[in-house]
C-alpha positions in Angstrom: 30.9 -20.2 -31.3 28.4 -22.9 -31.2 26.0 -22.3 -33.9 22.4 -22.8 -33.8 21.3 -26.8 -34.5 18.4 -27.7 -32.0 15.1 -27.8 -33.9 13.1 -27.6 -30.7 14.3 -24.1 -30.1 12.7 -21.2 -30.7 14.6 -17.8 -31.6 13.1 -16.3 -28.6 15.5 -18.2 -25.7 18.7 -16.7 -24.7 21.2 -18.2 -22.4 23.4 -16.0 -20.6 26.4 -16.7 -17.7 28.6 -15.4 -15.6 31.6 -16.2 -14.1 31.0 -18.8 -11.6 31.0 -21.9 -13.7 32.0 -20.7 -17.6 33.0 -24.6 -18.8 29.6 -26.0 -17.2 27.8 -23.0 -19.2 29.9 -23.9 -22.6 29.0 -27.6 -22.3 25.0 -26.6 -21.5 24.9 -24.2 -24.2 26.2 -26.4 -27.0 23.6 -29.8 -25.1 21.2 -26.8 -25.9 22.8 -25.8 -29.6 22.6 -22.5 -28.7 25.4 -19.9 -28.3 26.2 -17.9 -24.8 24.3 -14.7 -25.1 26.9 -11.9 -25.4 27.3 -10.6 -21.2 30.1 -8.4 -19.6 30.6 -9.7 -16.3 33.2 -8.7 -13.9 34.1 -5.9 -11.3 34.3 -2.1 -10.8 37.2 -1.0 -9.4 36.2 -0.9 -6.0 35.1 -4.2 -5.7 31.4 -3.9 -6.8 30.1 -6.4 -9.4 29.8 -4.9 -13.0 26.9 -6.4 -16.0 26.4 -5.3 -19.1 24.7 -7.3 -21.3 25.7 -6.5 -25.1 22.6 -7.7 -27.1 19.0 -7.6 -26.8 16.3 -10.0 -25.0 13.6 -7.8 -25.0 10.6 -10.7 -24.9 13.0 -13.6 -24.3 13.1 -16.2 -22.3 16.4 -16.0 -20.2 18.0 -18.4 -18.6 20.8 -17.5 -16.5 23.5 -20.5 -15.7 25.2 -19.5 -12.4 25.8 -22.2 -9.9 26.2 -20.1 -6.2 29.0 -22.3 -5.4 33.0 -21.8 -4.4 35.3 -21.0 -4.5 33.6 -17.4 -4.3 29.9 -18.2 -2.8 29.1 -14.7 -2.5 30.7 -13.1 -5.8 28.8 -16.0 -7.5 25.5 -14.9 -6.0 25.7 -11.1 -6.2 26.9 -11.6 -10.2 23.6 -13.8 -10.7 21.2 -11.0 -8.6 22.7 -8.6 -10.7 22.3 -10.2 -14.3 18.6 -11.1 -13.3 18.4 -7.3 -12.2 19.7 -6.1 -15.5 17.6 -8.7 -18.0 14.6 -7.5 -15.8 15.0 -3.7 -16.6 16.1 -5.0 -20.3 12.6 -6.3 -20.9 13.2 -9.7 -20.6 9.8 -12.2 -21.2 10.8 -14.8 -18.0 13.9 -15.3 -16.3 14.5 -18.6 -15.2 17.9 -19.2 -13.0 20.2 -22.7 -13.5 21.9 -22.9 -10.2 23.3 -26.7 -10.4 24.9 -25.9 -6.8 22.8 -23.5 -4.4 24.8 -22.1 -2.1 23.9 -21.3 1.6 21.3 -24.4 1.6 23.1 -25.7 4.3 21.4 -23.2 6.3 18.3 -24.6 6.2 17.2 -24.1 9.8 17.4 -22.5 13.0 19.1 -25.5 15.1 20.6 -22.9 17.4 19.3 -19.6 19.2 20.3 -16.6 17.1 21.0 -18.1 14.1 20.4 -17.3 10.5 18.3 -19.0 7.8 20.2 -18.0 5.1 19.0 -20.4 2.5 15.6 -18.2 3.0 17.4 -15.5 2.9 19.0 -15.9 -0.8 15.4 -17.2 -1.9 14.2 -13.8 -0.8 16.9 -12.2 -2.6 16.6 -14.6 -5.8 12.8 -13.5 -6.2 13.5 -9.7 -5.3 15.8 -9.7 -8.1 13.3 -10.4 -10.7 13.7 -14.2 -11.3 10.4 -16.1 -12.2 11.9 -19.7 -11.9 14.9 -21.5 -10.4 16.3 -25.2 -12.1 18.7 -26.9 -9.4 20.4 -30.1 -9.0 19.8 -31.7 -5.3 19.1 -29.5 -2.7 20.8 -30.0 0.6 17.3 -30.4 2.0 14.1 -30.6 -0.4 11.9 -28.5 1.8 14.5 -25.2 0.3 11.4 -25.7 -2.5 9.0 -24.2 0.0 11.2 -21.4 0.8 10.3 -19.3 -3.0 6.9 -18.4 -3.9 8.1 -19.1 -7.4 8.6 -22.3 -9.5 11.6 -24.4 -8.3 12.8 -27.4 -10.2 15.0 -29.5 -7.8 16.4 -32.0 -10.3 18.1 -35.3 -8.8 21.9 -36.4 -9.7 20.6 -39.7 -8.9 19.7 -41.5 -12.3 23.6 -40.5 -13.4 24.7 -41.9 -10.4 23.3 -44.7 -10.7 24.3 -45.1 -14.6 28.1 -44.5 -13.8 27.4 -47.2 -10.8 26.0 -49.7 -13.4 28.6 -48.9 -16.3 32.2 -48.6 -13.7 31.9 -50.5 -10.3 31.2 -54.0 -11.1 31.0 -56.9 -7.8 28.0 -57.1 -5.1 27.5 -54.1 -3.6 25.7 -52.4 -0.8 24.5 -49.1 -0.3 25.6 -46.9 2.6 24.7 -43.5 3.9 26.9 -41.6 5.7 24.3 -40.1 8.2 20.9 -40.5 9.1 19.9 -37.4 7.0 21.0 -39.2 3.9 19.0 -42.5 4.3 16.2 -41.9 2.1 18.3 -41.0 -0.8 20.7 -44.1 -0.1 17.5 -46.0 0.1 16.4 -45.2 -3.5 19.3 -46.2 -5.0 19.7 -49.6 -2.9 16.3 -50.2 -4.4 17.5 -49.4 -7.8 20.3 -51.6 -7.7 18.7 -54.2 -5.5 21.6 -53.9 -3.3 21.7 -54.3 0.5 21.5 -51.3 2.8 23.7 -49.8 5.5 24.1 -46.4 7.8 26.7 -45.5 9.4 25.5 -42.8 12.7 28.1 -40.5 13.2 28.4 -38.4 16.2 30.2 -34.6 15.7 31.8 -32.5 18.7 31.2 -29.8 16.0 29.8 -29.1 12.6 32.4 -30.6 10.3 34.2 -32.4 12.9 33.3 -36.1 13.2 34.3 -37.6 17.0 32.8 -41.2 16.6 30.9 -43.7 13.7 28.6 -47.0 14.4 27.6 -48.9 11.4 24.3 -50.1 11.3 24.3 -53.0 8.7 26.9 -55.8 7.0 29.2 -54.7 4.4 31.6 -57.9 4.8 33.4 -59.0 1.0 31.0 -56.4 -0.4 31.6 -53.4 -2.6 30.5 -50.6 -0.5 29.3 -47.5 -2.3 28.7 -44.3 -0.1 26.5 -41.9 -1.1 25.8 -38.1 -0.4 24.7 -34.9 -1.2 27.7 -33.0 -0.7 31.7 -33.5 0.1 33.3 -30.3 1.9 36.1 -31.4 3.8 35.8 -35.4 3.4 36.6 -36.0 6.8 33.6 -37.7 6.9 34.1 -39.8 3.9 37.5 -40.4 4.7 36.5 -41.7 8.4 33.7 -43.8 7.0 36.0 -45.4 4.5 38.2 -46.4 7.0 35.5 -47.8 9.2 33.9 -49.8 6.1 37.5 -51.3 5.5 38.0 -52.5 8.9 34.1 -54.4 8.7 35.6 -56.4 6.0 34.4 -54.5 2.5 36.3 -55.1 -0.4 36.4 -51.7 -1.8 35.2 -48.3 -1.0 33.6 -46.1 -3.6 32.0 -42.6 -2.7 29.3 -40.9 -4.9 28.5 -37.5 -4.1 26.2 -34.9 -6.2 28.4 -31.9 -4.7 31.7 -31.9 -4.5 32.8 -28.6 -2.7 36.4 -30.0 -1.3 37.5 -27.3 0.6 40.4 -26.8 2.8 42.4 -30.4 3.3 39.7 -32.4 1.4 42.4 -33.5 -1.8 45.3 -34.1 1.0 42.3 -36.4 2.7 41.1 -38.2 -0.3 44.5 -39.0 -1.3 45.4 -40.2 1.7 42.1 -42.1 2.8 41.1 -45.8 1.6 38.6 -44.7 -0.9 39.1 -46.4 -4.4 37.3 -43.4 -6.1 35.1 -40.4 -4.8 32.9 -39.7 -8.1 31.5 -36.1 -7.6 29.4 -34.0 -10.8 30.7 -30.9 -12.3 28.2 -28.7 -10.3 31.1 -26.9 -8.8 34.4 -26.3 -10.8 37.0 -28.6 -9.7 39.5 -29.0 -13.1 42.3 -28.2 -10.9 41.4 -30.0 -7.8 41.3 -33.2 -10.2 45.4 -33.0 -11.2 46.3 -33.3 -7.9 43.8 -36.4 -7.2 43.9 -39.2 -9.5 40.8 -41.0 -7.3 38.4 -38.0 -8.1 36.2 -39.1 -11.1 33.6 -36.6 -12.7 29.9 -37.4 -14.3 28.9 -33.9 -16.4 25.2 -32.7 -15.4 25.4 -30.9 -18.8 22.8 -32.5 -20.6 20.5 -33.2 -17.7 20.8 -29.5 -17.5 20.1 -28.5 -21.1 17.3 -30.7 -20.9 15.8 -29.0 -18.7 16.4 -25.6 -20.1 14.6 -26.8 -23.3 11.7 -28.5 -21.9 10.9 -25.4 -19.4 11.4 -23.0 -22.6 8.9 -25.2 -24.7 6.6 -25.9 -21.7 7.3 -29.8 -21.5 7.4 -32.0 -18.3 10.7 -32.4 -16.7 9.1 -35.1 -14.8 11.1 -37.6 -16.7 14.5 -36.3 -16.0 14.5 -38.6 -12.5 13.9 -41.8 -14.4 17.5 -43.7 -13.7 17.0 -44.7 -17.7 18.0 -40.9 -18.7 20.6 -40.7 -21.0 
């Protein structure tokens, strides 16, 4: 149990998790010096998702750390609706949710006829469900922000990024964004690092299936660093590592905020030119890691707990996208 040490805490905060994430919650919690509030989380027999939480927060602020992510998107989800239901009804002050990967914000749109907009559609649900705020880590698109009608922090993996860059990957280097959605972030760290800047357009027969890349840009006896949001399948990564190879780049490194790596993803990376792919711990991944010695992991812990204690003690979190935070 992680006993109480932070002197900017009040008694009145309670952090609660479920079962999505429990070694991210641990590591927040203790960043915090606060224990895990005492919560029964799990499953009736027929499937349906059980709470019971075993202490009061009558008056507190709650934060509940629940990342919507895999391997069980929609278990994740319904466990954090219900735990914000149930600290709602127990009198809770404010209920703020820590979702360091929201799920379903891929569905940001309608690019098709008849199709959903799902990441309104858990926003929706999120606010039904009684929470007053939500703390994220890079949305798949910023504009998800403008989908609540309640406070949403959408904190930026960025500054770590771009620390671990600094501290691991030494050489001249040049930024490159896999796609031409992912410019402007690839663009903010090539101006961090004065580095050069390249993009690579990729052309897909179908969502997650890449038929054809141009680079736009020079990568020759450079280090190139890609950089994204998220890494499902890494086909793309994979593809664009090869391509950057061929151009002449020294080394491939991939930095991603995300990393889901579903389906063949570990076979891929394994098998792909990438010196490293450095993903957070948004999404639990211990297991993935053993059987890929080129995944490396930065902890969004303390950017996390940070947050959680400036938002209980009404502070700016404005600072938390300086690339200087430690």
């Amino acid at each position: 149990v992680v006993k109480h040490t932070s002197p900017y805490m009040s008694e009145q905060i309670k952090l609660l998790a479920g079962n999505a994430h429990p070694e991210l919650a641990l590591e927040i919690a203790k960043h915090v010096g606060l224990p895990l509030g005492k919560a029964d989380v799990g499953k009736f027999s027929n499937g349906e998702t059980s709470v019971m939480i075993s202490e009061s927060i009558r008056d507190m602020d709650v934060f509940i750390i629940q990342p919507t992510c895999n391997p069980s998107v929609n278990d994740n989800l319904m466990e954090l609706l219900v735990m914000a239901d149930a600290a709602r009804r127990a009198s809770a002050k404010r209920i703020t949710a820590v979702i360091p990967c929201f799920g379903y914000a891929r569905q940001d749109k309608k690019d098709k006829s008849r199709a959903p907009i799902t990441g309104k559609l858990v926003a929706n649900l999120i606010e039904t469900a009684g929470i007053d705020r939500v703390i994220t880590m890079d949305l798949h698109a910023s504009q998800i922000q403008g989908f609540f009608n309640i406070p949403v922090d959408n904190l930026y993996a960025e500054p770590l990024i771009i620390k671990y860059i600094r501290k691991y990957i030494p050489g001249e280097k040049v930024i490159v964004s896999p796609d031409a959605g992912g410019v402007k972030r690839a663009k903010l760290i090539a101006d961090k690092l004065s580095a050069e800047l390249a993009i690579i357009h990729k052309e897909r027969k179908k969502a997650g299936e890449v038929s054809g890349m141009i680079l736009v840009g020079d990568v020759k006896d450079k280090v190139a660093l890609l950089v994204d949001d998220m890494a499902d399948t890494c086909g793309t990564l994979a593809t664009a590592a090869e391509l950057l190879l061929e151009k002449g780049a020294k080394s491939v490194y991939a930095l991603v905020s995300h990393g889901v790596l579903s389906g063949p993803a570990i076979d891929k990376i394994n098998a792909s030119g990438l010196t490293e792919l450095v993903i957070t711990n948004s999404i639990p991944h211990a297991e993935k890691a053993e059987r890929c010695p080129k995944l490396k992991t930065i902890s969004v812990a303390n950017m996390m707990a940070e947050a959680i204690r400036r938002t209980h003690n009404g502070e700016s979190i404005s600072s938390l996208f300086a690339d200087n935070h430690k």
